[in-house]
N, C-alpha and C positions, 0 to 999 in steps of 0.2 A: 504494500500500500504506500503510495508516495503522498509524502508530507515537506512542510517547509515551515517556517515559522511567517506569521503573518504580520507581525509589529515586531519592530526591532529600531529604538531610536531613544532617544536623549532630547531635554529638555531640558534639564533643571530637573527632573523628573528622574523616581528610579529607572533603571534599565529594563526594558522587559519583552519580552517573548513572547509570542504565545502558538500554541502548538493543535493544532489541525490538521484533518485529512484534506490535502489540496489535489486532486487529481488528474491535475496540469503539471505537474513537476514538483524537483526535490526530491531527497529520498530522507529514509528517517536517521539513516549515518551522517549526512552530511549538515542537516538538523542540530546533530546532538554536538557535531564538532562544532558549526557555528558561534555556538552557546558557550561551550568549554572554550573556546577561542575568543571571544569576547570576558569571561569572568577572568581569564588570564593577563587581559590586555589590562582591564580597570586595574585587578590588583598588582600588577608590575609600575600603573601611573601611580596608584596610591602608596609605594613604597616596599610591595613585597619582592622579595629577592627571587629570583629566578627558578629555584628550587621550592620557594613557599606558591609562586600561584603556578608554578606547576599543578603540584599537590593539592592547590585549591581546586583546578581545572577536575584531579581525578576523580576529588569528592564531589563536584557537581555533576560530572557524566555517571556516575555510580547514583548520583538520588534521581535523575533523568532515567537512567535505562529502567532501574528498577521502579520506579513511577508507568514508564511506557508498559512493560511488563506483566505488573502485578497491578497497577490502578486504572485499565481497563473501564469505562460504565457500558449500560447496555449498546449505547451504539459505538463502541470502540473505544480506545484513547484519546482524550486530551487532555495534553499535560501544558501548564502554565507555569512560565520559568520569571522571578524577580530578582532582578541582582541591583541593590541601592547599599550607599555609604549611609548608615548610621552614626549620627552623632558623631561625625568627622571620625574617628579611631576604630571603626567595625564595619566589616565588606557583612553585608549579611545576601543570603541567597535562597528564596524559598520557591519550594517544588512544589506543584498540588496538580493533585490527579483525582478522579473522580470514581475509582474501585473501591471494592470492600473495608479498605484497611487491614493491620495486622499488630500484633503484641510485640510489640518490641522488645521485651522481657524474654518472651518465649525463641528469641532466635539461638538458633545453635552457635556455639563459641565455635567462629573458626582458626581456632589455635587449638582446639584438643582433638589429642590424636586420632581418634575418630573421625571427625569430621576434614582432617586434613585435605584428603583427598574429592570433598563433598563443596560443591560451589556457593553452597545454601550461606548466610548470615556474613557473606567477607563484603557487599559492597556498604552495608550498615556501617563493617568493622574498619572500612577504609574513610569513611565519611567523618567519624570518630577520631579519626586515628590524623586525619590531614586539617583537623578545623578544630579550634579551638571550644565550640560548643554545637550539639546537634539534639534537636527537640523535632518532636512529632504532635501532632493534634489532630485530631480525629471528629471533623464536622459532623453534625445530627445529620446533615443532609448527606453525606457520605464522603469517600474518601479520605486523603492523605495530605496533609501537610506538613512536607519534611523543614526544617529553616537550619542553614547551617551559618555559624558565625565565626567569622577569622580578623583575629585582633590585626591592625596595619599600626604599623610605625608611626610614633608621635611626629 
């Protein structure tokens, strides 16, 4: 199914995305790099070093894919992507998708030896692992709201 992101612009205004079935073009890779290429860009101008929005970049294509994935509603995917400076010092980035949700609790640890070899709970464990804070919320009306937050240089 080919997608594209429909808004993608700056204002003074957060950064934002948003993500539709377009079926004129685009595909949903080139979509999610967009995105991850953009979050990369802000936080290398806002001061992260080369290796921090890298790793920013991975955490947000990890809450993307797994949003495209698992947040599904009846008539397919769409996922809304925000990337805005918080209070000058916090890149924050929030994913929402419109599926079931899940227990964040209940994900498998993937560092025990068990699940080594099991794909299950590592893009949670990288989202975590590359951002300084990662919260989820879980609207009445359904779906996912992942927010990830990475401290930027004073």
């Amino acid at each position: 199914m080919n997608r594209r992101p429909t808004a993608l612009a700056y204002a003074g205004r957060p950064w934002r995305a948003d993500f539709e079935p377009k079926p004129e073009g685009g595909s949903e890779e080139a979509w999610i790099e967009a995105v991850e290429r953009l979050a990369v860009r802000i936080g290398e101008a806002r001061g992260l070093d080369s290796d921090g929005a890298h790793f920013l970049g991975v955490a947000l294509r990890e809450a993307v894919v797994n949003a495209l994935h698992h947040g599904a509603g009846p008539d397919g995917p769409r996922v809304t992507v925000r990337i805005e400076v918080a209070r000058g010092h916090d890149l924050v980035v929030t994913v929402q998708d419109r599926g079931p949700g899940f227990d964040p609790a209940r994900l498998p640890d993937p560092l025990s030896p068990d699940n080594l070899c099991r794909g299950c709970g590592r893009g949670v464990f990288y989202m975590r692992r590359f951002t300084d804070e990662v919260s989820f919320v879980f609207p009445r009306r359904g779906g996912t709201v992942a927010r990830l937050r990475k401290r930027l240089p004073a």
